[in-house]
N, C-alpha and C positions, 0 to 999 in steps of 0.2 A: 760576461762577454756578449751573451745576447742582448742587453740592456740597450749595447751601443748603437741597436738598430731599431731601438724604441720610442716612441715619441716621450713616454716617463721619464726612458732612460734607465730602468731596471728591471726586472722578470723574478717572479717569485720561483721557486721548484716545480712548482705544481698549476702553474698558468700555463696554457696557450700561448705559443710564440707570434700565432695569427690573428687572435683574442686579445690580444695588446697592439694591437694597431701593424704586426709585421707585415711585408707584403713578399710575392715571389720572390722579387728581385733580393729584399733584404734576407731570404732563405739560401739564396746561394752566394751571398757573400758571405754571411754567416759559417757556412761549410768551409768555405776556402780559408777564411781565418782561422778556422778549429784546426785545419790539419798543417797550417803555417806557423801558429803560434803553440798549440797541443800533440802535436800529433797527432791527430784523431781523423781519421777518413770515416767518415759517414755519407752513404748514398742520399742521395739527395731526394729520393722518395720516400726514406726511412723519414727524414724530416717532414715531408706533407703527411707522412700517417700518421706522426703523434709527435708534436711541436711543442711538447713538454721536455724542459730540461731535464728534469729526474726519470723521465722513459729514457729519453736519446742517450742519457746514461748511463742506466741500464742494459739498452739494448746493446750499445756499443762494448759493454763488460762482456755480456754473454757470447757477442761474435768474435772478440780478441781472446776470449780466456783470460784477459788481467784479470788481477786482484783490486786492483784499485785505479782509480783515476789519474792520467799523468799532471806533475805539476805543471801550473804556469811560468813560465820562462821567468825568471833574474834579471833585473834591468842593467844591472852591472854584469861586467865583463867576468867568467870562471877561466879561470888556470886548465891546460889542457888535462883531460882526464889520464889515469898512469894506466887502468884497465877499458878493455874494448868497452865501448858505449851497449848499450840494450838496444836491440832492434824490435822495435811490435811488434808482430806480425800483422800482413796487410789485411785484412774483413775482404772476405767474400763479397765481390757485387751482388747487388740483390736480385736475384731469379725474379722472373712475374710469377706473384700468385696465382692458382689455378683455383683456389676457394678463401672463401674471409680468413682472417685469422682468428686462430681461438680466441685472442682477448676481446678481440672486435665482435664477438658472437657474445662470449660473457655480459661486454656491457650491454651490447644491444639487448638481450634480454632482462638486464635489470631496469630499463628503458623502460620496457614495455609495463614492466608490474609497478609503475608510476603511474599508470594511468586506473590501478584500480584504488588509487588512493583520492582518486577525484572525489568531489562531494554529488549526492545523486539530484536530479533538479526534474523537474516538469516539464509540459510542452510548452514551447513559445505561441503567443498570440500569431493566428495566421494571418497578419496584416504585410503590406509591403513596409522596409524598416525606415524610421526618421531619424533615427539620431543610430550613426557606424562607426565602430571603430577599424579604421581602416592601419595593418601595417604594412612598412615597405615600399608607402608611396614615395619613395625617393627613386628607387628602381624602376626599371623600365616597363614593364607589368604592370606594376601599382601604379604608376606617376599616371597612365592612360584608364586603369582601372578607375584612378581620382575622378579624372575628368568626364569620364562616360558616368560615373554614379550622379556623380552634378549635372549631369545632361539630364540623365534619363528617371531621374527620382527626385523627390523633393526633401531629399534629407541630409542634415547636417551632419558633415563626413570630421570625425575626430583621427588626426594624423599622427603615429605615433613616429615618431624620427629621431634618431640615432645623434645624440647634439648634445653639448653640456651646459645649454640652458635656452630659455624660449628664443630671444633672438637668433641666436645661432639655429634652435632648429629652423626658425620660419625663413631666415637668409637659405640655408642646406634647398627645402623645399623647392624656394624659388628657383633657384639656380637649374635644379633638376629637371624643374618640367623646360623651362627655356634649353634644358638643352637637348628636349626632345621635340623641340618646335611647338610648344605644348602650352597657352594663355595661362599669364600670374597675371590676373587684371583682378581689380579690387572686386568685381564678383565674385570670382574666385575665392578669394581670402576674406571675403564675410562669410559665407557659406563652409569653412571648414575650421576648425580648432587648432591646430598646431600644439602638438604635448612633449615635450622633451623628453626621451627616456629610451631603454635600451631591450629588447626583445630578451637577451641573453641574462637579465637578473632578473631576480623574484620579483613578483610584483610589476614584471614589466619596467622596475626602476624608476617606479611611480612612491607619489607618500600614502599611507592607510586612508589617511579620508579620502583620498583621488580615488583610490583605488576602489574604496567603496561606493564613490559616488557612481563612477562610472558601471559598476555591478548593479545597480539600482537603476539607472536612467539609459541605461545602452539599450538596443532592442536589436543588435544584430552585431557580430565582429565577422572581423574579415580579413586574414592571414593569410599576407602574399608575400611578408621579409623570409630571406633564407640569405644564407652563405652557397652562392653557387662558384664552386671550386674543383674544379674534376682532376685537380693534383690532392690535395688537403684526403684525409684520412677522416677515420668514423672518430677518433677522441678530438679531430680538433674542430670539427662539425655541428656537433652535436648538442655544444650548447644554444648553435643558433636555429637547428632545423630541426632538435628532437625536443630538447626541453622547452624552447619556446614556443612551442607548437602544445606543449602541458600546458604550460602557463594561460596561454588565451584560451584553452577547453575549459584551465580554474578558474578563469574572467567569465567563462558563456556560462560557466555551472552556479556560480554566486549569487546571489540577490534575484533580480529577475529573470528569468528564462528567455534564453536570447538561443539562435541556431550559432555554431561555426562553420565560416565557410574556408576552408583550406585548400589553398595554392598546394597541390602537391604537383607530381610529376609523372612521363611516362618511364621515367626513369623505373620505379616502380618493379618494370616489367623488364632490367634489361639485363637477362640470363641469357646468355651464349646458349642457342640452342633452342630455347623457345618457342612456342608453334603458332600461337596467339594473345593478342593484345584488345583484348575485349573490356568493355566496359566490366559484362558478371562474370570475367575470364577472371582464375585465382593468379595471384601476384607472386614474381619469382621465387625461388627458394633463397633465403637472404643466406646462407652460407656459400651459395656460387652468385653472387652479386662483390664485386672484388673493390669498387673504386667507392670513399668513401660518402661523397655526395648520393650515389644510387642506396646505400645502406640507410644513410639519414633519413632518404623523401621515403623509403621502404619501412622504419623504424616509426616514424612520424605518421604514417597512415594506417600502419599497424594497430597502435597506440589510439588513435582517434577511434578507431573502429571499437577499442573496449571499451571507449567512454561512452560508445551510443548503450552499452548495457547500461549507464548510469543514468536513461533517459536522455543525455544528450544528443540532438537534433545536429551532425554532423554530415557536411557536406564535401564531398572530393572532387575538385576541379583536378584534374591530368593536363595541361598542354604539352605537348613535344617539344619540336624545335620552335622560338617564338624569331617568326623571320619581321623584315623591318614595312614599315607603316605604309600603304599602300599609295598613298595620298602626298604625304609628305618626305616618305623614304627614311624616317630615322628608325637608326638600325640600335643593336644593342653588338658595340663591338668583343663584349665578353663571351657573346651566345655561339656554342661548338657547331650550332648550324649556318652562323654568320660568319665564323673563319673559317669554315669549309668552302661556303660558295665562294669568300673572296677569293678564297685557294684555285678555287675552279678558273674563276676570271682572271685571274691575274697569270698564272701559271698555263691556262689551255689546258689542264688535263685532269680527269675524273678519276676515283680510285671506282673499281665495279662493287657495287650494292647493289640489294633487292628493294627497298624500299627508304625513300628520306619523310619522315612524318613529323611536316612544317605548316604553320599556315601564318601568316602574319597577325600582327600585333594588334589592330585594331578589330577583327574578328575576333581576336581569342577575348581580349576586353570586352567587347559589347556583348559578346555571347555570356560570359563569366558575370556579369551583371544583370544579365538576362534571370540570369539563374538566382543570385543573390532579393532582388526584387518581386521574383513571383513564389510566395509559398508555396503552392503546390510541386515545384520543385525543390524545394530543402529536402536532405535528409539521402539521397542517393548519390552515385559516382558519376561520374561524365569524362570522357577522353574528349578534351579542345586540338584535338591535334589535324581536323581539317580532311582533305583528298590525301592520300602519300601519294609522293614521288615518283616513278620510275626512273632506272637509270636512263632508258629509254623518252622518257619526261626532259630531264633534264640534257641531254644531249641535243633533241631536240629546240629545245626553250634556249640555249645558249648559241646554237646553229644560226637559229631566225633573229637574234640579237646580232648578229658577226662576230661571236666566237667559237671557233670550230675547236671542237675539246678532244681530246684523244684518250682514249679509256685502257685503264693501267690494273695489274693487277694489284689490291690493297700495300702488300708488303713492295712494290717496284712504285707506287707511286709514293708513300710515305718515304722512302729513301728519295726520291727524286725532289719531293717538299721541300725537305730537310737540307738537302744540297743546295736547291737554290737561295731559301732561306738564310743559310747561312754565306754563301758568296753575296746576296745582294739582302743585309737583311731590313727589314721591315718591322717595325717598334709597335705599329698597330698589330703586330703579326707574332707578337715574342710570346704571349701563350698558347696559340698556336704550337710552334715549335717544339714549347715544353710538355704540350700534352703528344705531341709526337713523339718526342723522349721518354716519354714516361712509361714505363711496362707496365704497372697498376692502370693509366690512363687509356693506354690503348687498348686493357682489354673492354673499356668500355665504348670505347671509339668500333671495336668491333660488334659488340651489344648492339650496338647504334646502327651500324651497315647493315647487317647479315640479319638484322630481327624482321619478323613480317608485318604488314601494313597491320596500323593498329584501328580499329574497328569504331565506330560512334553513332550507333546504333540510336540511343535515349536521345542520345544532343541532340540529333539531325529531327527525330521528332518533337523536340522542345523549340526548337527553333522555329520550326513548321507552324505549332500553334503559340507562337508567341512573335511571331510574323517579322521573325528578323532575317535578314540575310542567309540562305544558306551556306555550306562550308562551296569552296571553290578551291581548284587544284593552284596551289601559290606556286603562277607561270611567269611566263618572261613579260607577260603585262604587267603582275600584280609585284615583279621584282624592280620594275622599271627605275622607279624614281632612287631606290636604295641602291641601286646597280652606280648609279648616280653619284650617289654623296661617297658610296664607296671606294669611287673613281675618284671624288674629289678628292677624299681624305688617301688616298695613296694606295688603299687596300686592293683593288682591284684594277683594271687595264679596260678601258672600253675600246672599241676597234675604232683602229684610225685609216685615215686616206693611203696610208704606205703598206698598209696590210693585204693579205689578197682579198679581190673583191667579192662581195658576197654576191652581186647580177652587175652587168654589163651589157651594154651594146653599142651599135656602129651610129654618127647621125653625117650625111653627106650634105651640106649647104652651095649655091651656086648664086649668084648675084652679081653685083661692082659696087665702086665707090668712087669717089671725085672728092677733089678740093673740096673744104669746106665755104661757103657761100661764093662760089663759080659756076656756069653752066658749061664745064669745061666734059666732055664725053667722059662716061662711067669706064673706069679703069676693072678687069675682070677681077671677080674674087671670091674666094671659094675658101671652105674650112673641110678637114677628116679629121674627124674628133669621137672617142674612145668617151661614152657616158657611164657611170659607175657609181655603184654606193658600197660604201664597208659593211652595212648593216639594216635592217631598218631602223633599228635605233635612229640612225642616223638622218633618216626621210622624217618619222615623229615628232622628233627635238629639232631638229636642224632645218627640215623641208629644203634638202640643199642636196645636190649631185655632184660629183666631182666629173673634172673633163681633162682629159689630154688629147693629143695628136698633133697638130700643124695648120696653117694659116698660107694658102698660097694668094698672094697678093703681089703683084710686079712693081703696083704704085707704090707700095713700099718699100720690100726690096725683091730682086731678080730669082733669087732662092727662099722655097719652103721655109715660115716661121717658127719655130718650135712654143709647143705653149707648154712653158714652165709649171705654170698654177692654174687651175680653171676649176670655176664655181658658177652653179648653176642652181638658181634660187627658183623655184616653185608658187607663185603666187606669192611676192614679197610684198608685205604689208598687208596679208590679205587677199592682196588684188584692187587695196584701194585705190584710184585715181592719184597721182600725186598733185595735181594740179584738176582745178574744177572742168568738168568734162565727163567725155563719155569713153575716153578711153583707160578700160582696167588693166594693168600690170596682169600677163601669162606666167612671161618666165624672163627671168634677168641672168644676162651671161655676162661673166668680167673672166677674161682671159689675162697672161702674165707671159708674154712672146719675148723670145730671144731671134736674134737673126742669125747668119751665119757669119757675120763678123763680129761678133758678140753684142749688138744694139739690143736694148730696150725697149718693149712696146707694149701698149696697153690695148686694149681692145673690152668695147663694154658692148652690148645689145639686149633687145627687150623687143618682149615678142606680146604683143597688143591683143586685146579681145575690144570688139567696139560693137556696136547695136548695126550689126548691118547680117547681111544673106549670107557674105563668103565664108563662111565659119572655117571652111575646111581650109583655106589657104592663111586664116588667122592663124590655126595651128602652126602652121607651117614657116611664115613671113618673119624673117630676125631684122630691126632694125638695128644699125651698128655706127657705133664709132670707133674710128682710129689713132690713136696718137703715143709719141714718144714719153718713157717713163719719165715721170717728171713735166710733163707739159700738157698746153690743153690739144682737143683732138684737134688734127688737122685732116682727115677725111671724116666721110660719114656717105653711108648709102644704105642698101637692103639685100641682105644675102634669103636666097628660101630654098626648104628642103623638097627634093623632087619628090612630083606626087609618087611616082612609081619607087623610088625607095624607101618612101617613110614607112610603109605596111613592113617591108620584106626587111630592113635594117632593125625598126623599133617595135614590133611586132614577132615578127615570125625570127628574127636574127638572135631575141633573148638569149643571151648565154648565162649557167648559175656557176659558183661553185663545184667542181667535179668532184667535191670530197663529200658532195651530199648525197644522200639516194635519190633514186629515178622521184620518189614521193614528195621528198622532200622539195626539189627542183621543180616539180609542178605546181605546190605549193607555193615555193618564193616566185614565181613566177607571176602566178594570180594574184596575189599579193600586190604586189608590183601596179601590174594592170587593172586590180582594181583600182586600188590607192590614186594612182595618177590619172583615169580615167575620169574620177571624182574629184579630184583636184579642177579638171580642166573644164568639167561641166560646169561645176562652180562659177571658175571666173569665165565662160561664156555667157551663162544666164547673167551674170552682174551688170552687164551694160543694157541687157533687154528690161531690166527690172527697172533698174533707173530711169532707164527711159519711161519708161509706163508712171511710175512716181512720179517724176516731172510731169509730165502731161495732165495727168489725172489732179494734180493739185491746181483746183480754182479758186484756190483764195488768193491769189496773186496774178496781177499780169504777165502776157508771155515776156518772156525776155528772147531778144536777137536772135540769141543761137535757137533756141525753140522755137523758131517764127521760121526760120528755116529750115526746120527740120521738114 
């Protein structure tokens, strides 16, 4: 039965349901058939812990008390039965575990005494490596790992990738890093190898002479593939995070003496209860480590740790959460830190933590390469996990974005997820949900919350002398662009114009206007208009204000215009010139007026910086036009804002958000005033500059307008 959800199309007793190509989705269809066409009710985490047909079996005998397995249904029609039918009794839901289970401890320790069957090897040459076997660069780790090793060394990176023959893997490749914004240009794919093969067989699922050659000619591997699954259990794990993780220590122990560098995790460390996450801090107790991905990256580092008694040169990369690219914004939508924040953004509300320890993608890469290229670093551990979090951090950092997030107690905001999840659900958002549902999942989702900032003491000095970047807290700058695509792709909600405003204030204009090409006397005309942004996001990306309020104008009509829509652009284009001159673009206003007999009006103005003295009333001066939707203007004149209001309305009138602190409101504040302060210097200095460029260049005669100047 499971077959039918295979890409073979069959399942042996003793295979992995996940290891054949299943996926969640096909785990819970799976279930629903068994108890539709078997009767058979099995929890649906009993399946992510051991995806073995002959366990689920099993397990299922021991919680019914049968005796034996029920048949498969009759495709013909049976005669009514003459005695009452067998009722099964229904299985116990499954309780959360509070420690591993015994069989999960059994294997893990047969695990471990795999690694003393490694062969013993020497020290590797201390040189930086030229030829790497890298795995997992299809992943989002490794795919950025690829490209920072080709940056930042000279050496030919061998790609091991998960494909049933060379094309296929080098097509798989390409695809991957494109879809992490990530260059497949033929540099690229001279400088790397592309090898077909599967982390989870012997041998890497390579042939004896490859595999020999490569134990002879490699001078460094480097293990970044894993199964990350935080439903999936330690037997269906473990062939890709514990034994393959043997496999490449048998590659680095082979022929010539090469270091390993392994991708582990902070996972590691994630015991409920915990007090420290130190680099020479000792790693949880694996029998209260409950979820089976935390058992594997624990099983796996364990393991590597008794092959350094074989003289192997191993090395332990930790990153935490890996948030998305700081530069480009690609995110990893599988990563538990990546649908937590989408959760944050999209939903407005926090569950309360002590610490989230994240740092993005292209730090945790170049740092992790940092490390694989310098010798003097092989052979010790390092946590990549960056500043942690506050919840205080992130509250903050979503606040000055324009999302004001409401902070929930764990168990009230996970039922709150889950509710909306499922009234409005969300496809980028379905594992999610299911680690929400999950009782093995969430006691790691609590691991995760309630554990303490994890510590990176060596890194932060490695980095130092190896003159990379330091760690940096991953804020609402360094979220920006992923914040971004997240919004694109649905996952998240950025604040819009209908939201309440994150600063506002008053701006009063007073002027006239006339027919257009008449000397007909200026008809009075005056705007009260309500200035506002959602966010600063929204000043960053957009350099735009929104406006509301009214339009009183007689010459158009006898009663107040209401302005529908109103944008308010900030140095548009720059502030370039749009025509040759000296006058630079301030600010551009396009208003959307209704009348009060429902008319139509448009209303545009721009507010000028030119090479002269009056600066202060440049700020001030809106030049405007007016006309009906749909047609060209039919007035035009200049409205400006009173000297004596512009301090007291734009200034001293700032209003924030009232749901921020006194701190925080002085902050958005400054903000604010600095931001558009520098804005406006800008385009005042741009018509004096020009001017002076003009003048100063004697390779040319004057032209008219410089003759009059």
């Amino acid at each position: 039965m499971a077959g039918r959800h295979l890409p073979e199309g069959h399942l042996s007793p003793d295979a992995d349901f996940f290891d054949a190509g299943g996926s969640s989705v096909n785990a819970v269809e799976l279930v629903a058939e068994l108890e539709d066409e078997l009767g058979m009710e099995l929890d649906l985490d009993e399946v992510f812990a051991d995806a073995r047909p002959r366990s689920l079996a099993r397990r299922w005998l021991q919680t019914t008390g049968a005796t034996a397995l029920p048949a498969p249904p009759l495709r013909t029609p049976l005669p009514p039965p003459t005695a009452p039918a067998i009722v099964l009794p229904r299985p116990h839901a499954a309780a959360p575990h509070t420690t591993a289970r015994r069989e999960d401890l059994d294997q893990i320790l047969a695990d471990l005494a795999l690694a003393d069957r490694l062969p013993f090897t020497g020290s590797p040459e201390p040189l930086p490596p030229r030829r790497i076997l890298l795995t997992g660069a299809t992943g989002f780790l490794g795919s950025h790992m690829l490209l920072d090793l080709l940056r930042h060394s000279d050496a030919q990176v061998y790609c091991l990738v998960r494909a049933s023959d060379q094309a296929a893997a080098v097509t798989r490749l390409g695809e991957a890093l494109r879809s992490y914004e990530l260059p497949w240009s033929s540099e690229v794919r001279r400088r790397i190898t592309v090898l077909p093969g599967d982390i989870r067989r012997p041998h890497l699922g390579l042939s004896d002479d490859l595999w020999h050659r490569l134990a002879h000619e490699l001078d460094s591997v480097v293990g970044v593939a894993a199964a990350v699954d935080f439903l999936r259990g330690y037997p269906s794990l473990r062939s890709s995070n514990v034994l393959g993780a043997l496999t490449l220590a048998e590659l680095a122990a082979t022929g010539r003496p090469k270091p390993l560098h392994h991708i582990s995790s902070i996972a590691v460390f994630n015991e409920v209860g915990i007090t420290s996450m130190g680099e020479e801090d000792p790693l949880a107790h694996v029998d209260r480590l409950i979820a089976g991905y935390d058992q594997t990256k624990w099983a796996a580092e364990v393991a590597l740790r008794r092959a350094r008694d074989h003289g192997l040169v191993v090395t332990a990369l930790r990153p935490g959460g890996i948030g998305g690219h700081t530069k480009t914004g690609a995110y990893n939508p599988q990563d538990l830190s990546s649908g937590l924040i989408s959760a944050f953004g999209r939903f407005r509300t926090v569950p309360a933590f002590r610490y989230l320890n994240a740092a993005p993608v292209d730090w945790v890469s170049r740092t992790a390469v940092g490390v694989i290229c310098e010798p003097d670093a092989w052979g010790f551990d390092y946590n990549l996990t960056g500043v942690p979090n506050t919840l205080d951090d992130v509250v903050r950092d979503m606040a000055l974005g324009g999302m004001h997030v409401r902070v929930q107690d764990w168990d009230e905001w996970r039922a709150d997820a889950l509710a909306r999840l499922e009234a409005d659900p969300v496809p980028e958002l379905t594992f999610l949900a299911r680690v929400l549902q999950s009782p093995t999942a969430l006691k790691l989702c609590e691991a995760t919350l309630k554990g303490p900032a994890a510590t990176m003491d060596r890194t932060a000095a490695l980095t130092e002398a190896l003159g990379l970047a330091p760690a940096a807290r991953y804020d609402a700058r360094a979220q920006l662009r992923t914040f971004e695509k997240l919004a694109h792709d649905g996952l998240a909600r950025l604040p819009h114009k209908d939201d309440q405003p994150y600063l506002w204030f008053s701006e009063t204009t007073e002027g006239g206007v006339r027919p257009i090409g008449t000397a007909a006397p200026a008809s009075p005309c005056a705007t009260d208009l309500t200035l506002s942004i959602a966010s600063m996001h929204q000043l960053v990306t957009e350099r735009r204000v929104d406006a509301r309020g009214e339009l009183r104008c007689p010459a158009v009509h006898p009663d107040p215009l209401t302005v529908e829509r109103g944008d308010v652009w900030i140095r548009p284009e720059e502030g370039i010139p749009q025509q040759h001159g000296l006058r630079h673009q301030l600010l551009c206003y396009r208003l959307q007026l209704r009348d009060a007999d429902g008319g139509r009006w448009w209303l545009e103005g721009r507010k000028y910086a030119r090479a002269r003295r009056d600066l202060w009333r440049q700020t001030r001066a809106l030049s405007i036009e007016i006309g009906r939707a749909g047609e060209v203007a039919s007035l035009a004149g200049e409205v400006v804002v009173p000297a004596d209001s512009y301090v007291r309305d734009q200034i001293d009138g700032i209003k924030v958000d009232p749901r921020l602190t006194s701190q925080e409101k002085r902050a958005a504040k400054l903000t604010w005033l600095a931001w558009f302060g520098l804005e406006m210097g800008r385009g005042l200095l741009g018509p004096f500059a020009r001017a002076a460029a003009d003048l100063l260049d004697l390779r040319r005669p004057q032209t008219s307008t410089e003759h009059n100047r």
